[in-house]
Structures are given as C-alpha cells and as structure tokens.
FIDREN-235559 format. One line per field, with one value per residue (C-alpha): residue in one letter; chain; x, y, z. Coordinates in nm, 3 decimals, padded with zeros to 5 digits. Example, Ala and Ser with C-alpha at 12.3 -4.5 7.8 and 13.67 -1.06 7.14 Angstrom:
BEGIN
rest <- A/S $
kette <- A/A $
X <- 01.230/01.367 $
Y <- -00.450/-00.106 $
Z <- 00.780/00.714 $
***
This chain:
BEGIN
rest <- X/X/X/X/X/X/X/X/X/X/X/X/X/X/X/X/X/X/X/X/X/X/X/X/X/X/X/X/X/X/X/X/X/X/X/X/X/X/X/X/X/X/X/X/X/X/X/X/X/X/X/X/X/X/X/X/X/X/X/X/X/X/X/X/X/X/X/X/X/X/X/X/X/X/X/X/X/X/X/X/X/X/X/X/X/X/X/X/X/X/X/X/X/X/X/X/X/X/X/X/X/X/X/X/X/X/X/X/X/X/X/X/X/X/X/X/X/X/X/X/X/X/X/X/X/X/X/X/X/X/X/X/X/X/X/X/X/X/X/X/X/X/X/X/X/X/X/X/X/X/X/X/X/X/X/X/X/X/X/X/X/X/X/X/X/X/X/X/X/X/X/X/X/X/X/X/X/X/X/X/X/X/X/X/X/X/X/X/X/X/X/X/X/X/X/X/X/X/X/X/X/X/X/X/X/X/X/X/X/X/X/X/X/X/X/X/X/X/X/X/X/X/X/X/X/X/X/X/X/X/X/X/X/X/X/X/X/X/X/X/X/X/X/X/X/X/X/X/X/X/X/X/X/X/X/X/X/X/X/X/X/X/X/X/X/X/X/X/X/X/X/X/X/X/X/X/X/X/X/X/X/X/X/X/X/X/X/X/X/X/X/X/X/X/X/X/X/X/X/X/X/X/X/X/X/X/X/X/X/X/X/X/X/X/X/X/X/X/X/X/X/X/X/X/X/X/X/X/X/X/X/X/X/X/X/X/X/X/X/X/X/X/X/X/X/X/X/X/X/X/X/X/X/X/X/X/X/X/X/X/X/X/X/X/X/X/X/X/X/X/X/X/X/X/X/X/X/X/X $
kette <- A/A/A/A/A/A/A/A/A/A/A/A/A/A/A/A/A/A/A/A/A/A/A/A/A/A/A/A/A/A/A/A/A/A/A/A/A/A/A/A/A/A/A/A/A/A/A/A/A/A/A/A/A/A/A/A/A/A/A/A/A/A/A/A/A/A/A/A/A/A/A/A/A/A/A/A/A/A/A/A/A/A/A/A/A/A/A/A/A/A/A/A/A/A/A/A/A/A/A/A/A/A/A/A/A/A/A/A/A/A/A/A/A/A/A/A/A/A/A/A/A/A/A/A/A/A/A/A/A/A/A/A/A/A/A/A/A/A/A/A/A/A/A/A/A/A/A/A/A/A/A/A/A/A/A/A/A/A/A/A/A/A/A/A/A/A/A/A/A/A/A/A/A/A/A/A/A/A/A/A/A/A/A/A/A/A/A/A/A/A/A/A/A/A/A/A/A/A/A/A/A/A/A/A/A/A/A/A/A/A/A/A/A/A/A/A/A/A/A/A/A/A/A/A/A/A/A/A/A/A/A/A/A/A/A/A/A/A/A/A/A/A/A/A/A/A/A/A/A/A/A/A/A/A/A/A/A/A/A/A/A/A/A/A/A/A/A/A/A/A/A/A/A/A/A/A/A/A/A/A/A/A/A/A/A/A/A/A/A/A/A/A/A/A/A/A/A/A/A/A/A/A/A/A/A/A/A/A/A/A/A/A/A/A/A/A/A/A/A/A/A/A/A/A/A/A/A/A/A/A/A/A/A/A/A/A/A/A/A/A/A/A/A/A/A/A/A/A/A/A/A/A/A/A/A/A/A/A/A/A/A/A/A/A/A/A/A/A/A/A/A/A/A/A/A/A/A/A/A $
X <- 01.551/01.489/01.148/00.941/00.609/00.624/00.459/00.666/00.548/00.620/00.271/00.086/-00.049/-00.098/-00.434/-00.417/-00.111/-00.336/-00.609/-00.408/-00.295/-00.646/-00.741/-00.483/-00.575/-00.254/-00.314/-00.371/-00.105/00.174/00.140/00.270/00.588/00.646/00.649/00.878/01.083/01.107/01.056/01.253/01.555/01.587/01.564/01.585/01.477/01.206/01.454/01.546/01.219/01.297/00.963/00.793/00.739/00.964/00.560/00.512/00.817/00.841/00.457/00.575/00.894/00.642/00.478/00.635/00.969/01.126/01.247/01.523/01.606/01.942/02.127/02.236/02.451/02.504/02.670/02.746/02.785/03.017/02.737/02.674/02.329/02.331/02.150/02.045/01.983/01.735/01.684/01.357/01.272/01.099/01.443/01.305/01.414/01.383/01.551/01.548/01.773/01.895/01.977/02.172/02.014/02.195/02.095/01.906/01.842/01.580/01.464/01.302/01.138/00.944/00.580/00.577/00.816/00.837/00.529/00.260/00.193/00.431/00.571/00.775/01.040/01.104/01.402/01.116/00.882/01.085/01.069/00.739/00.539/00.574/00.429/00.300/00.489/00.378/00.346/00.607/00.879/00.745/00.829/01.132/01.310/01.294/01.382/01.679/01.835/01.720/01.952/02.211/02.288/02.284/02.512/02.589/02.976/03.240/03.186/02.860/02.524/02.216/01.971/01.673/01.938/02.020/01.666/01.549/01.834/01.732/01.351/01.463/01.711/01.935/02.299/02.434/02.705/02.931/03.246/03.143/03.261/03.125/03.002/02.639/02.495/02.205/01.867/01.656/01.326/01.179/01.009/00.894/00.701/00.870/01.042/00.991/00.590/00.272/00.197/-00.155/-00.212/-00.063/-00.331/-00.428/-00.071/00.100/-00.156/-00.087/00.289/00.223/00.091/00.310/00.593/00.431/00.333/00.499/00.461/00.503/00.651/00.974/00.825/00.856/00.625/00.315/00.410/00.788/00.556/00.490/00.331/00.377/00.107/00.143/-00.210/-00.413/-00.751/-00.962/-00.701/-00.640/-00.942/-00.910/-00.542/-00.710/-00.942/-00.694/-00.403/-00.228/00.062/00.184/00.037/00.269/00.156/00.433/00.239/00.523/00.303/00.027/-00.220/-00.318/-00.196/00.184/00.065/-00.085/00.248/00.446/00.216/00.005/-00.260/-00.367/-00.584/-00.820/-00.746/-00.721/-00.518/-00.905/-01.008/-00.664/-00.663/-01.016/-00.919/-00.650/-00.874/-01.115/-00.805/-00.770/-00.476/-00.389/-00.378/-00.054/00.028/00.077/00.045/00.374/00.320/00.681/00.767/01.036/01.120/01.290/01.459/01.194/00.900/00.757/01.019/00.872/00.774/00.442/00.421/00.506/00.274/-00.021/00.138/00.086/-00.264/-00.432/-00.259/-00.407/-00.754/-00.497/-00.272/00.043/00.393/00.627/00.951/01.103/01.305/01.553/01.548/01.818/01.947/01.997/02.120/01.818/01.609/01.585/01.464/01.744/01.820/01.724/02.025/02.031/01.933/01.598/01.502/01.603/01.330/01.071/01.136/01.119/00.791/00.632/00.753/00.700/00.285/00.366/00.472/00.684/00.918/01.180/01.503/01.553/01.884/01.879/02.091/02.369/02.409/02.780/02.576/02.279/02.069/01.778/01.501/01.468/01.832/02.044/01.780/01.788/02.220/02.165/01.970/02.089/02.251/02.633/02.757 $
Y <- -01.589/-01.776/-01.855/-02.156/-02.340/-02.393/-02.096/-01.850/-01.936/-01.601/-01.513/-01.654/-01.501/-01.691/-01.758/-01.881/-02.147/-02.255/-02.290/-02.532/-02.726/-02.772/-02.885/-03.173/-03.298/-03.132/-02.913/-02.540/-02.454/-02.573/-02.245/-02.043/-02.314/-02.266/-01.926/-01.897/-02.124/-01.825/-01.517/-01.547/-01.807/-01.717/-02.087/-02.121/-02.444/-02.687/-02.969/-02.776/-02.741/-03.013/-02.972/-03.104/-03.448/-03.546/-03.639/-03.241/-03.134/-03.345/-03.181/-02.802/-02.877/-03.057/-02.730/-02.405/-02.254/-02.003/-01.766/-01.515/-01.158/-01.195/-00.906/-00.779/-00.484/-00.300/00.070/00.171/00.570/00.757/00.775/00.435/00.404/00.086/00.083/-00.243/-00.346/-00.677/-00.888/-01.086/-01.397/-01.279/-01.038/-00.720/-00.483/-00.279/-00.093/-00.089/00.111/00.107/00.395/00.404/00.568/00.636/00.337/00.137/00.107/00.227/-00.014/00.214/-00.059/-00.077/-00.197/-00.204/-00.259/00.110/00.357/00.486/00.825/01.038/01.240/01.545/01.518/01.097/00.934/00.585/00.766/00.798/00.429/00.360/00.113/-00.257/-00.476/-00.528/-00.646/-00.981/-00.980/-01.214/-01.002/-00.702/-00.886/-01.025/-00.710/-00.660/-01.021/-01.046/-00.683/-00.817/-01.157/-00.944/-00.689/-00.985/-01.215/-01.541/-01.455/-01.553/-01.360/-01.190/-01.308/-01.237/-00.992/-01.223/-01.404/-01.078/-00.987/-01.369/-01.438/-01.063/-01.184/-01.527/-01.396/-01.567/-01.454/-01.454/-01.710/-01.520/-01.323/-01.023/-00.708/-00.839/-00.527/-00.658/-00.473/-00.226/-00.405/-00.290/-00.134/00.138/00.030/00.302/00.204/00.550/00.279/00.243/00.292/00.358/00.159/00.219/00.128/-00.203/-00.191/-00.559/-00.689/-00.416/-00.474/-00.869/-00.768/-00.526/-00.785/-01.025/-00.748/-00.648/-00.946/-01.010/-01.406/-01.569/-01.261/-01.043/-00.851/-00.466/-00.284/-00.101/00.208/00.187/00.136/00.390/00.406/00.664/00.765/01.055/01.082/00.802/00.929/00.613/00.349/00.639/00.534/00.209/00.220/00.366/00.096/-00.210/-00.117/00.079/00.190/00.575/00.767/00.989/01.217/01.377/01.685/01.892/02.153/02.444/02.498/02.272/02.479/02.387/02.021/01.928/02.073/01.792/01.543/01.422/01.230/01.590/01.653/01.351/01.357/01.765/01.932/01.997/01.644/01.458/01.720/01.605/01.225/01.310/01.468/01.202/00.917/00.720/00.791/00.594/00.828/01.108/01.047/01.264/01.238/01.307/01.538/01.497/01.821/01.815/02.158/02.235/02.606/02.836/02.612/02.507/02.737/03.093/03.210/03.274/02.894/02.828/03.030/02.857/02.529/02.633/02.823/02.441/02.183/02.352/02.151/01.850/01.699/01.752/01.707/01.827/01.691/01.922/01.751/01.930/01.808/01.562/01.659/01.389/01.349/01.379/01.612/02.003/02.062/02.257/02.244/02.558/02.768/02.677/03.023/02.976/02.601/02.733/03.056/02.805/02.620/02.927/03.030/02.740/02.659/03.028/02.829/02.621/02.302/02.065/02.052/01.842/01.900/01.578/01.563/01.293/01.007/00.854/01.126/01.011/00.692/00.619/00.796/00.912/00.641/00.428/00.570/00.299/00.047/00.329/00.297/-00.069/-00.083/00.229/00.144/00.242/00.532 $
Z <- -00.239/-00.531/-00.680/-00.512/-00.572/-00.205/00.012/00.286/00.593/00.662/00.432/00.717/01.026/01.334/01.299/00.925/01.003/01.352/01.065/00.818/01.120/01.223/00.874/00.923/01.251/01.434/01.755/01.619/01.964/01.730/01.542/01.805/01.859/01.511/01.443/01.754/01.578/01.293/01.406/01.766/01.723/01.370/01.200/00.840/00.829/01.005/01.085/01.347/01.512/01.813/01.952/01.728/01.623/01.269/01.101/01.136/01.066/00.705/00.665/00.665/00.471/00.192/00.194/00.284/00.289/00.542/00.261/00.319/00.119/-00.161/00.047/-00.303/-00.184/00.144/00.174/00.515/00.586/00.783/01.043/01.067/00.826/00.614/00.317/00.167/-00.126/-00.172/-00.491/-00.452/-00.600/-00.924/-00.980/-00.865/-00.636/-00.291/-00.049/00.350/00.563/00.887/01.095/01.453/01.749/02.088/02.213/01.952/01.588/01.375/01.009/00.744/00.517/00.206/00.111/-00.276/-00.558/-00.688/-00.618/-00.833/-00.588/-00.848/-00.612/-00.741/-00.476/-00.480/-00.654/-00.580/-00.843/-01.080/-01.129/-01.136/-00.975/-01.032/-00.737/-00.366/-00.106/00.000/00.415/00.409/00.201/00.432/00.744/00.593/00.618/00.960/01.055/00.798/00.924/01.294/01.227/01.022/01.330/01.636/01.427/01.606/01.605/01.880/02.144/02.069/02.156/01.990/02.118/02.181/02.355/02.593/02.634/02.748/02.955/03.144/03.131/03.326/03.574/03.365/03.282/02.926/02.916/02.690/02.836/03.070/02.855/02.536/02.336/02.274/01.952/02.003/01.959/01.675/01.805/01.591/01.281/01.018/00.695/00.504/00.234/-00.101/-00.163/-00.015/00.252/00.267/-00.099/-00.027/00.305/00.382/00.304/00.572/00.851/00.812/00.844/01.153/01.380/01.283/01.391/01.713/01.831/02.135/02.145/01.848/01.646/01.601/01.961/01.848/02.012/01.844/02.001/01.771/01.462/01.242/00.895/00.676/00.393/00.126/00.233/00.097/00.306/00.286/00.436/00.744/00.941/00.879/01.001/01.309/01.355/01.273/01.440/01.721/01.520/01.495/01.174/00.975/00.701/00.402/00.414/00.242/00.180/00.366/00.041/-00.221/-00.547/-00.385/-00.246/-00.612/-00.758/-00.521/-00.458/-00.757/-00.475/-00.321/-00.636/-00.552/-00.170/-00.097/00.202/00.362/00.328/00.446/00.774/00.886/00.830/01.057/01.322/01.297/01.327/01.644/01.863/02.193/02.485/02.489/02.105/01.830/01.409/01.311/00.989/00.757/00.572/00.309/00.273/-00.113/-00.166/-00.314/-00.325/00.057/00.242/00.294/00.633/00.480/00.421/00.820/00.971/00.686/00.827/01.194/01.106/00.924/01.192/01.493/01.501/01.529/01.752/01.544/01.602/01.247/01.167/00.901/00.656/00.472/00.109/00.031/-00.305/-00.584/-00.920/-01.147/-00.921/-01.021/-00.633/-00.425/-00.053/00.184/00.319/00.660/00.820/00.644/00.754/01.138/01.074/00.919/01.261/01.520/01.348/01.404/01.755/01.849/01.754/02.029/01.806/01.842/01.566/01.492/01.166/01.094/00.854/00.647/00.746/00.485/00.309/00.167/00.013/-00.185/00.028/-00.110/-00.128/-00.443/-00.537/-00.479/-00.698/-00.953/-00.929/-01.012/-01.285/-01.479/-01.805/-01.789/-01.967 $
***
C-alpha cells in the first residue's frame, strides 16, 4: 500500500460516503452498491463497478482509492496459524494472525502501530507506541486475510460465493467435491495495541465488519474486543456496540496487576471489576477475563481462589493462558501440573475456564515478535 493523496474508501462508513454522494447530487443508495462492490466481491478497483454509471465511477477514482495491506511476510505453523506480517503505506508495521478452528477460522488483528500500555509480559511493548490504526487499515485486515483464504483459484470458489449461492437456492458451479476453504467468522481485537485507546477509529471499523449488507457480514456476536482495562472506553463499548468484552486481567490483587500491567495504577483491579459489572451484555453472554499465567508470579493456588473470590459479582467466563515464552522476556512458563490445579480450583467455584495454548508456537508467535524479527539490527 503505498502512500496516496487520494482517501481509502475504506475510512468511510456508510453513512459518511451516502453523505459525500449527497453533496454531489448522486442518490445516497449508491453507497450501499458501492461498498458491496468492496467489502463482498472483493474489487480493487471502481472500473469494475458495472452498476454504476462511468460519470460516478471516474468521480470515486478522482477521489479515493481501495487500498490493500503489502503482505510483507507470512509464516505458517505446524498447526496451521499464519502469521502476517503488513507494511503500511507510511513504512510501518503490524501483525494479524490467523488461527484454524474445526470448522472455521479465527483473525486476531491489531488497532495501533505498537502500544503505549507497557505491559510486563508483551513482546508489542517492547516497541513502543507509534500510531492509530486508521478504520480503514483496521478493516483492511480482515478483508485482505478474508480474500487471501477464498482465493479465486481453479477449482475453488470464494466463500461469499458459497454462502450466496446457499442463500439463493443456487448451486455453486464449480466441480462437486471441491474442498471449499473454511469461512472466516470470529474476529478478536487481541492484536498489536489497545483497542480502546484507539476508541472512535475501532467502533467505525466494527460496524463496518458486522454489517451484514454493505460490509464483510461477521456477526457481532464473533466480535470481540480486548482491553488491558482502559475503564472509561468500557461503558462506552457497551453503549456503541454489541460486540463481546474481554479483559487481560492476569492478575487477583493490584500489588501483582501494577507489577504486569502499568494501566492498573490509574485504573485499579476495584475500579475495572465494577466497570465490568456495570457493562452491557446481550442476553446469555459472558466477559471473557484473559489470564496469562507466568511461573512464580500469577500461579499460586492462593492467587486462584483471590481470582474466583473478586469475579463472583460478575458474569465471568476465564480463559487461562499459559505464558508463551520469548526471547527477551525473563517471565517463565508454569509446569503443567500447576496450570491444571490453578484450573480445578477455579472450576471447583463453578467457572468456566478455558487453557487456551497459544497457537504457532514453532513461529513468531508471540504478538509484536515477528515486527520486532524485522526490524532488529543483525548480529
């Protein structure tokens, strides 16, 4: 993607492209053809947009582009994550990665350049923070690793392809015993950054996402933004969106949460659990609360049974996280005997509690790494 004067359509929402159609006399509907044109048949350019009449079509091309991500390197694991790489148009850097389900895929993508949050535990912080994502290099990731997993190859049709031919009745004229890809449907905002310091940005980028219509169609209820605990942009995130809220909590008391997370000294363990008692959840849903447990620091059973005692006035789910050790990080991972006992105690609490092992271990894994691999001078 290469630096423009020209503005990424993809910066717009629906309602601000109806709005500069308006202002030149063209039906504010076109929007929605448009963005159709983008977001669901994947076009890179507006020449292609045959419903439209040539006048409007010269009109956007004087004026915006339909900007893709320089796919700058991609490592692929033994159990099938992909980790890319993306150069943006100013030169800098992030990281989005891609993980395989049973029967679908789930995109872990970033909101900022780097990340100012400082946490103890994050290859990201080590960096530093440079930038904010715009919405449209936000939303880019998801369409780009969208278009990069339903390639247009012989034999294999694209998702959206699948999906509308299903939604008609329709049959999908490729050869029957075609191995169709699995679609991408989960979204999680646990890249590089905070999502919720890059607030107005991400919400533009969520509806764009879950809008069924005239967007890339993932539903709000496969959305989920992650915060290190940011406590003003939680209600608002309540208010603005119907996305799922995870917490890094990586911690029961403050004196070991201010040790990890820098943000707990102006946004303490008290004040972040009653923002997350007061946040809006959609009927049957659950804050997922992300705990990263390191050898000697987070692990003790005295730490589990603080973690089950301060989530109770909540409705919690945990996902324990065993740390994923890194070059440059002093933090250790538990022996396995003692992340299953952190587990037991809190399910004997009645929790639900996930281990989620970290996927691509055998490649750049940890977040913020493989941007770090890049741009370290050689030795």
């Amino acid at each position: 993607m290469k630096q423009t004067s020209k503005t990424d359509i993809k910066d717009l929402t629906r309602e601000a492209l109806a709005a500069w159609l308006r202002d030149r006399e063209i039906a504010p509907y076109r929007a929605v053809q448009i963005l159709k044109w983008v977001y669901v048949r994947q076009t890179d350019t507006f020449d292609l947009m045959s419903d439209l009449g040539k006048d409007i079509r010269n009109l956007l091309s004087e004026h915006f582009i339909i900007a893709r991500l320089e796919k700058t390197r991609v490592e692929t694991s033994r159990d099938g994550s992909r980790k890319y790489l993306f150069r943006l148009a100013d030169g800098k850097y992030i990281e989005s990665v891609l993980i395989p389900e049973k029967d679908h895929h789930t995109l872990c993508i970033s909101a900022q350049v780097g990340c100012a949050q400082g946490c103890a535990f994050c290859m990201t912080a080590k960096g530093g923070f440079s930038r904010n994502l715009s919405p449209g290099e936000i939303i880019a990731q998801v369409r780009d690793i969208q278009n990069d997993i339903s390639p247009d190859a012989e034999g294999t049709l694209r998702v959206p392809d699948i999906l509308n031919a299903e939604r008609s009745g329709g049959i999908p004229t490729r050869s029957v015993g075609t191995r169709y890809p699995a679609p991408l449907t989960n979204i999680v905002f646990m890249g590089m950054g905070e999502p919720l310091a890059n607030y107005k940005n991400v919400i533009a980028a969520v509806n764009i996402i879950t809008d069924g219509d005239a967007g890339l169609k993932i539903s709000s209820r496969r959305v989920t933004v992650s915060t290190a605990g940011l406590v003003p942009g939680l209600s608002e995130l309540g208010k603005d969106s119907d996305v799922n809220l995870a917490v890094s909590l990586n911690a029961a008391d403050n004196e070991t949460r201010n040790l990890l997370m820098p943000i707990n000294r102006k946004y303490p363990l008290e004040m972040l659990l009653e923002a997350c008692k007061a946040f809006r959840l959609k009927p049957r849903r659950r804050i997922t609360f992300e705990y990263i447990l390191i050898k000697g620091v987070n692990d003790s059973e005295k730490q589990a049974k603080k973690l089950a005692e301060i989530l109770r006035p909540v409705k919690a789910k945990i996902n324990l996280i065993p740390f994923n050790e890194h070059k440059g990080s002093e933090f250790l991972r538990p022996e396995q005997s003692v992340i299953l006992q952190f587990q037991e105690i809190l399910k004997k609490q009645n929790y639900t509690v996930m281990i989620r092992e970290s996927k691509g271990q055998d490649i750049s894994a940890a977040c913020g790494q493989l941007s770090a691999n890049l741009q370290r001078p050689a030795q």
